[in-house]
Biotite code that builds the C-alpha atoms (Angstrom):
import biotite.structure as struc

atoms = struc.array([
    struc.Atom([-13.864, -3.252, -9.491], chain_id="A", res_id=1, res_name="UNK", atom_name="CA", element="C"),
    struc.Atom([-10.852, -4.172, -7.098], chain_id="A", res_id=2, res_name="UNK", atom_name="CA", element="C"),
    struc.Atom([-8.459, -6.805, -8.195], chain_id="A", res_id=3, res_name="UNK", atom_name="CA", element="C"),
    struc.Atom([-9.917, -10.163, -6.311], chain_id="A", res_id=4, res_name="UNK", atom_name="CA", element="C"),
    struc.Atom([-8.405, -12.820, -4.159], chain_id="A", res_id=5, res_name="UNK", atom_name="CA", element="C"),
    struc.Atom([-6.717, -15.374, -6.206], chain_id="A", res_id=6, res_name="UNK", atom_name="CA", element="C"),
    struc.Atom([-6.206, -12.955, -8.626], chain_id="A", res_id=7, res_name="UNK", atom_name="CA", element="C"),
    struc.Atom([-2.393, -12.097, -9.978], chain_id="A", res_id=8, res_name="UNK", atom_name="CA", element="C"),
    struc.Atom([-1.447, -8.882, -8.586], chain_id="A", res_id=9, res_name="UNK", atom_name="CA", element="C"),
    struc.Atom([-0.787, -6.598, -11.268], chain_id="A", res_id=10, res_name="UNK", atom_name="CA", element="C"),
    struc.Atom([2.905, -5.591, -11.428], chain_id="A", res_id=11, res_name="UNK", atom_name="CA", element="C"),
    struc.Atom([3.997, -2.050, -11.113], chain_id="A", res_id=12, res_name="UNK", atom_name="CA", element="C"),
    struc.Atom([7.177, 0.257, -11.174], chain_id="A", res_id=13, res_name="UNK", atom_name="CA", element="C"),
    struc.Atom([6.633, 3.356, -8.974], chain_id="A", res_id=14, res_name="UNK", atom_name="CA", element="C"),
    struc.Atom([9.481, 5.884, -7.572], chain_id="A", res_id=15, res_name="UNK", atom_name="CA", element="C"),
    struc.Atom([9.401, 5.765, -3.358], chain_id="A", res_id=16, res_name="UNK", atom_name="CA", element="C"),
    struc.Atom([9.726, 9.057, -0.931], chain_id="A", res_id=17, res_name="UNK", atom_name="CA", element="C"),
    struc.Atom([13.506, 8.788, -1.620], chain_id="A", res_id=18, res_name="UNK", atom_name="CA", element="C"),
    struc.Atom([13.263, 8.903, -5.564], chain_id="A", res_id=19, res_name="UNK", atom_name="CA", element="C"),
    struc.Atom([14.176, 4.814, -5.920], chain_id="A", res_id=20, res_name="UNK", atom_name="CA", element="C"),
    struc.Atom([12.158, 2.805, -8.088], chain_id="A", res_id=21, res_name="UNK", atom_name="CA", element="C"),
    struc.Atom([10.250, -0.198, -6.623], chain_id="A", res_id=22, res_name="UNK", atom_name="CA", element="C"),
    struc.Atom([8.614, -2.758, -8.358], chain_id="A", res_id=23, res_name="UNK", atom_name="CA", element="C"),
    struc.Atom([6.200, -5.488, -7.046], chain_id="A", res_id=24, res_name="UNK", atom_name="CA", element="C"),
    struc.Atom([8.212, -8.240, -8.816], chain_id="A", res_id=25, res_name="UNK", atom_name="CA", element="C"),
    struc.Atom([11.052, -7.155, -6.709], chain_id="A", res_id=26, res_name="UNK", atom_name="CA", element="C"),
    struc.Atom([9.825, -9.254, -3.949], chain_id="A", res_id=27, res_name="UNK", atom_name="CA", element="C"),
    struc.Atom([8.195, -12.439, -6.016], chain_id="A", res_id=28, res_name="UNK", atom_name="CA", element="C"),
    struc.Atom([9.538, -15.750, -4.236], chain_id="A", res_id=29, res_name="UNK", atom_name="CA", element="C"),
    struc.Atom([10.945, -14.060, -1.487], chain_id="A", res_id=30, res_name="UNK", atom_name="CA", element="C"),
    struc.Atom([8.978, -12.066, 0.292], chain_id="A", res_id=31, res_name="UNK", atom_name="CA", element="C"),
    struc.Atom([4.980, -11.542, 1.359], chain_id="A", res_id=32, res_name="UNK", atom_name="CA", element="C"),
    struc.Atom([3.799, -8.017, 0.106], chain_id="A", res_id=33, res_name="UNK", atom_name="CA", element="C"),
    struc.Atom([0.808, -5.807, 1.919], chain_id="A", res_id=34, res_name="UNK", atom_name="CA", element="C"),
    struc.Atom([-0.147, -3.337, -0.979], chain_id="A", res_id=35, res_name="UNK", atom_name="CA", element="C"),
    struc.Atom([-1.445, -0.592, 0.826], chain_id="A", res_id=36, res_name="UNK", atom_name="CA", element="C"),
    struc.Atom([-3.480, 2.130, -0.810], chain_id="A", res_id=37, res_name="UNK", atom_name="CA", element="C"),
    struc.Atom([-4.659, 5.454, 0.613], chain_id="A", res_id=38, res_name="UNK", atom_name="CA", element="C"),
    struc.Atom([-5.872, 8.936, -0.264], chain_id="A", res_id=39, res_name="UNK", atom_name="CA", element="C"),
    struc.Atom([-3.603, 11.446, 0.525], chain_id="A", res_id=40, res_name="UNK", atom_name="CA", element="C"),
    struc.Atom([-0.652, 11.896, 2.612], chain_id="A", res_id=41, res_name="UNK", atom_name="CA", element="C"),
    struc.Atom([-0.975, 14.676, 6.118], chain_id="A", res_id=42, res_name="UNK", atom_name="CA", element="C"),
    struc.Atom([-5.171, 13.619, 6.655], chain_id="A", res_id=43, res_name="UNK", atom_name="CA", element="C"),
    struc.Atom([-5.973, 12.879, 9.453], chain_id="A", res_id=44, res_name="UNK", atom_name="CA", element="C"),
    struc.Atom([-7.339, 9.044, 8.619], chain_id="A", res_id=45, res_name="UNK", atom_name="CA", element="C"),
    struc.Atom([-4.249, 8.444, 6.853], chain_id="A", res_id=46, res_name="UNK", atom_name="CA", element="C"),
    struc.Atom([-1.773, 9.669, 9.114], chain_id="A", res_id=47, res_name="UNK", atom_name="CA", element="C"),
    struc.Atom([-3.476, 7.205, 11.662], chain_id="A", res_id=48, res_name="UNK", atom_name="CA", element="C"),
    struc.Atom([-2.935, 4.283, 9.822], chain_id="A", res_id=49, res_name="UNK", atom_name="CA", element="C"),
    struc.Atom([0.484, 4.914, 8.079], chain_id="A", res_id=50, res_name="UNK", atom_name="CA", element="C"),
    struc.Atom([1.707, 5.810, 11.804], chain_id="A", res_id=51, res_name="UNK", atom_name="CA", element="C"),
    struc.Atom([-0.151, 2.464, 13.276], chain_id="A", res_id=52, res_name="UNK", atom_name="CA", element="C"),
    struc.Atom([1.631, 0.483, 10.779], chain_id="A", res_id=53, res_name="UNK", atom_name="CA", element="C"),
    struc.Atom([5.012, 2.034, 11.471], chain_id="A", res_id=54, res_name="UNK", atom_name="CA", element="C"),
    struc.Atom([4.479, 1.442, 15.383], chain_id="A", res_id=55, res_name="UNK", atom_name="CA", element="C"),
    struc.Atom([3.797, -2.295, 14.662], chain_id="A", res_id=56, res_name="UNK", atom_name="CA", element="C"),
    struc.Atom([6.270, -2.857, 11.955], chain_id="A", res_id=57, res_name="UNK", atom_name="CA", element="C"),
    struc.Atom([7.880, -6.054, 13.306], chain_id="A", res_id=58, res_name="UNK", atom_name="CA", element="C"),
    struc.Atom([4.547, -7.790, 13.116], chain_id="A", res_id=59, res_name="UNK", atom_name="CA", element="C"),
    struc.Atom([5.068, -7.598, 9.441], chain_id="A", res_id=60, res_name="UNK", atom_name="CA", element="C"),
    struc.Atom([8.970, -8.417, 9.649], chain_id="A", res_id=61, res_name="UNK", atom_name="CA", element="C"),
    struc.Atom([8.285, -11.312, 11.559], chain_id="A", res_id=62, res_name="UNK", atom_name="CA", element="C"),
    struc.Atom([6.150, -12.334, 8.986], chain_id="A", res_id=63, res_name="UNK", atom_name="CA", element="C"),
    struc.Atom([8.730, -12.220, 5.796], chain_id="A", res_id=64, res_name="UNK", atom_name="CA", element="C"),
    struc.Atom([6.597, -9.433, 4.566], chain_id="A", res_id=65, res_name="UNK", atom_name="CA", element="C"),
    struc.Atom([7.196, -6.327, 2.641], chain_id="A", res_id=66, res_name="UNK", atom_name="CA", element="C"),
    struc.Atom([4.761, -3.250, 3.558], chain_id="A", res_id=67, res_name="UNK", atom_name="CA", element="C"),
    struc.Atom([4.183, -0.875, 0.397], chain_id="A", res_id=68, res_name="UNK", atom_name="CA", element="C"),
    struc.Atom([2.095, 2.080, 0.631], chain_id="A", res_id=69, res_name="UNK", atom_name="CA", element="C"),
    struc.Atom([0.699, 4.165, -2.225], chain_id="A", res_id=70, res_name="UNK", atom_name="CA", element="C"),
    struc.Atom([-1.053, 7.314, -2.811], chain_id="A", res_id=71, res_name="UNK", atom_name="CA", element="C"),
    struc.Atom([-1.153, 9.906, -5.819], chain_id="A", res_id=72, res_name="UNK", atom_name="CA", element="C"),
    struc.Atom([0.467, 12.357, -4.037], chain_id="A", res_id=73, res_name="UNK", atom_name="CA", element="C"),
    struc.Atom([4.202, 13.565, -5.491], chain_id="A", res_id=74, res_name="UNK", atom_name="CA", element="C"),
    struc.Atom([7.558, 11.792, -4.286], chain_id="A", res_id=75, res_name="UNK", atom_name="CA", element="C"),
    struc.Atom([8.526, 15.299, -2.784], chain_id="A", res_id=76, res_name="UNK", atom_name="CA", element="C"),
    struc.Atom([5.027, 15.389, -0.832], chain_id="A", res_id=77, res_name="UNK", atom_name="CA", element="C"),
    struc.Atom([6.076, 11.483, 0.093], chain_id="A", res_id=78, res_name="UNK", atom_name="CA", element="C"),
    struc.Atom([9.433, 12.382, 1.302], chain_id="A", res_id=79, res_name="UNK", atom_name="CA", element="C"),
    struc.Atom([8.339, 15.374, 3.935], chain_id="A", res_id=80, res_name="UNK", atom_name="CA", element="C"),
    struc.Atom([5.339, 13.548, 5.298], chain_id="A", res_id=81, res_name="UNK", atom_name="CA", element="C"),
    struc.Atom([7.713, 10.118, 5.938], chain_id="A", res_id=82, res_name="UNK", atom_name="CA", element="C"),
    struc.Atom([10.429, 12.111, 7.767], chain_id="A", res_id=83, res_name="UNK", atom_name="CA", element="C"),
    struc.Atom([7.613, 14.389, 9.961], chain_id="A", res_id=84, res_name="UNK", atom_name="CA", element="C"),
    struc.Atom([5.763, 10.944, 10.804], chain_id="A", res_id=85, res_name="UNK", atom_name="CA", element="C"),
    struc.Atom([9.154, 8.474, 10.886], chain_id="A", res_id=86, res_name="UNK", atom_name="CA", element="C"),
    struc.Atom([7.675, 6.266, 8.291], chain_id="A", res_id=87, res_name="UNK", atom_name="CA", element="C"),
    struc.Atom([10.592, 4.057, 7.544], chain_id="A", res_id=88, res_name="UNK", atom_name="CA", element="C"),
    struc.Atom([8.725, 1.685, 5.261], chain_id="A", res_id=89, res_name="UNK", atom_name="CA", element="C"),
    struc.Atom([8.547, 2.454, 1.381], chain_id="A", res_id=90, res_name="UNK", atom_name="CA", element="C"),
    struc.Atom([5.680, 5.519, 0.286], chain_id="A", res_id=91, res_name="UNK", atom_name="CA", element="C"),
    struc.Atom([5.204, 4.712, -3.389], chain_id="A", res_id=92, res_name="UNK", atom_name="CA", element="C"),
    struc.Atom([3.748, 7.542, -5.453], chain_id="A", res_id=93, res_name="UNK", atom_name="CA", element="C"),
    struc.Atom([1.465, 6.857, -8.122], chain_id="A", res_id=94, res_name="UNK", atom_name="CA", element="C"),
    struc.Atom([1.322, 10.546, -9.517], chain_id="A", res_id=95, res_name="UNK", atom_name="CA", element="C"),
    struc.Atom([2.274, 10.360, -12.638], chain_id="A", res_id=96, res_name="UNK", atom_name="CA", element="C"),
    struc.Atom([0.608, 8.712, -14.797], chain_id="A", res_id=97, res_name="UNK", atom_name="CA", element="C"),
    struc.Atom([-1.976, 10.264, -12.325], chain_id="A", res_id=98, res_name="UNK", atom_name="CA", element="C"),
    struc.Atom([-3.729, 6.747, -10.326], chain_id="A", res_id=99, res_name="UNK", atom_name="CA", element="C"),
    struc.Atom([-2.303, 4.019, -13.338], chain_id="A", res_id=100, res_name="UNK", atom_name="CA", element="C"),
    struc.Atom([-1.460, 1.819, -10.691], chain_id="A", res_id=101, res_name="UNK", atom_name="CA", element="C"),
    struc.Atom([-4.337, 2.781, -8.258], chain_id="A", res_id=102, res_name="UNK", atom_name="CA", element="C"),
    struc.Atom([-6.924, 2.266, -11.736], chain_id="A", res_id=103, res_name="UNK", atom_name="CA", element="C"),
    struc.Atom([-4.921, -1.360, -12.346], chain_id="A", res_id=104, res_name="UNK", atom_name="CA", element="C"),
    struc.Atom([-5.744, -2.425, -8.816], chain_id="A", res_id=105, res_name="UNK", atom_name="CA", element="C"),
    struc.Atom([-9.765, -1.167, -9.025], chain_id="A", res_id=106, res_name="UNK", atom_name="CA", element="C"),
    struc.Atom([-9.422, 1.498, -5.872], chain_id="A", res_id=107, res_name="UNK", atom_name="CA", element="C"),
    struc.Atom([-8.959, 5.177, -7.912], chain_id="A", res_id=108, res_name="UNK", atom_name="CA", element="C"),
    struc.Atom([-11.812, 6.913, -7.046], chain_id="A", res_id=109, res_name="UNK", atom_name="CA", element="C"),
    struc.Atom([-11.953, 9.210, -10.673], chain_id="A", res_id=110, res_name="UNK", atom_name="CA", element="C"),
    struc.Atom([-14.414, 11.716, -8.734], chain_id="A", res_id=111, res_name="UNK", atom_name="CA", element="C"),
    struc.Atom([-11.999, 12.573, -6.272], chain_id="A", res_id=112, res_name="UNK", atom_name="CA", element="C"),
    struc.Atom([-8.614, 12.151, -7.988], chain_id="A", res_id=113, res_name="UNK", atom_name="CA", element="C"),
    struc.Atom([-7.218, 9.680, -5.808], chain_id="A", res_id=114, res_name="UNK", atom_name="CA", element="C"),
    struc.Atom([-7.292, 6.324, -4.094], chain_id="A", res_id=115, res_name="UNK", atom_name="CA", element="C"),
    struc.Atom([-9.900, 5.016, -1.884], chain_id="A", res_id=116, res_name="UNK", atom_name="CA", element="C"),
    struc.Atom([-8.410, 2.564, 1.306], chain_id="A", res_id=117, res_name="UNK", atom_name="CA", element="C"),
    struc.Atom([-7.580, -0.585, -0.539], chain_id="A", res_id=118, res_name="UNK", atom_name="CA", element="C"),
    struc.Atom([-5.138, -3.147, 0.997], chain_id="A", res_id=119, res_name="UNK", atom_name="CA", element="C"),
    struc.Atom([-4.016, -6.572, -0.789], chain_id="A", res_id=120, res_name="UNK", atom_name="CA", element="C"),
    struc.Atom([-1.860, -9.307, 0.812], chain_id="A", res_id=121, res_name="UNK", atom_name="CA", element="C"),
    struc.Atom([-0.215, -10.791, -1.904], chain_id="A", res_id=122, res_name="UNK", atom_name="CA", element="C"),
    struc.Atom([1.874, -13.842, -1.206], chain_id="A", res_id=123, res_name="UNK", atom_name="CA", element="C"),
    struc.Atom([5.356, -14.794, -2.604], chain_id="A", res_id=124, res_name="UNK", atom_name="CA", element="C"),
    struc.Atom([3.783, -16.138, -5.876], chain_id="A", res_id=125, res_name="UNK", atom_name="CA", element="C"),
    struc.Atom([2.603, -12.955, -6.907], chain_id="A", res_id=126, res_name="UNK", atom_name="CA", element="C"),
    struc.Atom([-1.211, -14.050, -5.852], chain_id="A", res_id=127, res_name="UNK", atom_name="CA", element="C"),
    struc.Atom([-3.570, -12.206, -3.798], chain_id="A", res_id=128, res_name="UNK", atom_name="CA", element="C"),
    struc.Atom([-4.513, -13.760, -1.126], chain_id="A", res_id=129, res_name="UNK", atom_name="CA", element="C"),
    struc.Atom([-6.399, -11.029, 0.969], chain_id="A", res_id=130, res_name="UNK", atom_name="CA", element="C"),
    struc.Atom([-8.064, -7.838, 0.266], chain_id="A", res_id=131, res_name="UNK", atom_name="CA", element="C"),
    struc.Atom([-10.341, -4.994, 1.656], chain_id="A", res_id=132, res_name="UNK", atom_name="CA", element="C"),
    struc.Atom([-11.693, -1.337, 0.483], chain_id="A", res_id=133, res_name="UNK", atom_name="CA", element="C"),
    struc.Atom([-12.945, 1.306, 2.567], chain_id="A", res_id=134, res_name="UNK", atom_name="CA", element="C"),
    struc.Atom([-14.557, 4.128, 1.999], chain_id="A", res_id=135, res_name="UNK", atom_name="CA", element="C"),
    struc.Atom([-12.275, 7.545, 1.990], chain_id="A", res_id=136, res_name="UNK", atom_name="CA", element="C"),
    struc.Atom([-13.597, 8.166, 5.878], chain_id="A", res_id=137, res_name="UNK", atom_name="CA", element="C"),
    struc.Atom([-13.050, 4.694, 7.066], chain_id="A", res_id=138, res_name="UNK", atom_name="CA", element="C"),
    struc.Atom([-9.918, 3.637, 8.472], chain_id="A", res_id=139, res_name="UNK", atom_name="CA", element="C"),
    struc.Atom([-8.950, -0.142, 8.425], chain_id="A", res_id=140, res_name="UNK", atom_name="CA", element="C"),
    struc.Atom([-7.928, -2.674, 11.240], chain_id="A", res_id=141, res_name="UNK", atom_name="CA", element="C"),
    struc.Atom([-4.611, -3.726, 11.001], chain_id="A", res_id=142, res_name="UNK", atom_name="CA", element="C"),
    struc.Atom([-4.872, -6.691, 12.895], chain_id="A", res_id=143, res_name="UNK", atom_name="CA", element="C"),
    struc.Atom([-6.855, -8.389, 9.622], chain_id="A", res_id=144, res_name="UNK", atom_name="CA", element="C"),
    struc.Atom([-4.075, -7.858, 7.659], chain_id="A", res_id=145, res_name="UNK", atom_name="CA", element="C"),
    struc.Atom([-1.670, -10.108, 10.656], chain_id="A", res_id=146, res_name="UNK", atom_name="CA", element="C"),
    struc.Atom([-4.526, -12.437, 10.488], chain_id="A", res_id=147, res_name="UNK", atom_name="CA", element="C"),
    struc.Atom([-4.436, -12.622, 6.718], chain_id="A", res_id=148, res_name="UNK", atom_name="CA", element="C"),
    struc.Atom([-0.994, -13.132, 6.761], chain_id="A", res_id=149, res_name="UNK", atom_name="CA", element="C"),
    struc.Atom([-0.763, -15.871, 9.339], chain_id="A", res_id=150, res_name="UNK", atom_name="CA", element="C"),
    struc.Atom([-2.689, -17.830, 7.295], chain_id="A", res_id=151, res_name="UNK", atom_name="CA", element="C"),
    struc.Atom([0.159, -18.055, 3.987], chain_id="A", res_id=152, res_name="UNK", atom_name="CA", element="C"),
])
C-alpha cells in the first residue's frame, strides 16, 4: 500500500544520472519536494511525462519546489536518457537494492520488477501532503501536482 497523505515521507539516499547522492532530507525546511516515480526510462508513457515536466519546470521553481524522479533503471541508463531528452532535473535510480525505495513508498510492482506511476508532494516538513498511483499504462496530469502544491 502507498505511503498516505499526512504520512512522513520515508527518507532515502539514492545516486542521480550524474553519480551524486541525493537524499530527501536534503531539502527538509527549505524546499517543497514532488517524488516522482515511474517504470522505466526510453517508454513511451514515461518519456511523455519526464519531458512534460522538463517543459514546465518553472511552474515548480516558482513554487520553492524540488522535482525528483525515480525509476529502477541503472545511473548509466539515467544519464543517456537525461542528456537525449534534456532532463535537467535530478533522475534518481533505485537499482540497487533493486525497488528499496520504490517498496518503502508502496508503488514497486514485484511482478514486473519496477515502479508503477506514483507521485507524492511532500512539503518542507517532511509530510506528504499529496499523492496519486497509476497504473503502468496511465500517464498522470501534471497540472494536479501545481494544484497540490498551491495549496502548501
Amino acid at each position: 500500500m502507498a505511503i498516505q497523505v499526512g504520512e512522513k515521507a520515508p527518507d532515502f539516499e539514492l545516486k542521480d544520472n550524474h553519480g551524486r547522492t541525493v537524499r530527501l532530507s536534503d531539502f527538509r525546511g527549505s524546499k517543497n519536494v514532488v517524488l516522482l516515480f515511474y517504470p522505466f526510462a526510453f517508454t513511451g508513457v514515461c518519456t511523455g511525462e519526464l519531458c512534460e515536466l522538463r517543459d514546465n519546470l518553472p511552474a515548480f521553481a516558482d513554487r520553492d519546489t524540488q522535482l525528483l524522479a525515480v525509476s529502477n533503471d541503472s545511473i548509466h541508463t539515467l544519464r543517456v536518457f537525461a542528456e537525449q531528452e534534456g532532463l535537467e532535473y535530478p533522475l534518481l535510480s533505485d537499482f540497487w537494492p533493486h525497488g528499496e525505495v520504490s517498496r518503502a513508498y508502496g508503488v514497486f510492482a514485484e511482478d514486473k520488477g519496477c515502479a508503477v506511476r506514483g507521485t507524492f508532494v511532500i512539503d518542507k516538513e517532511g509530510v506528504v501532503r499529496w499523492t496519486v498511483v497509476n497504473a503502468l499504462p496511465d500517464a498522470r496530469d501534471l497540472n494536479e501536482y501545481v494544484k497540490a502544491l498551491d495549496t502548501l
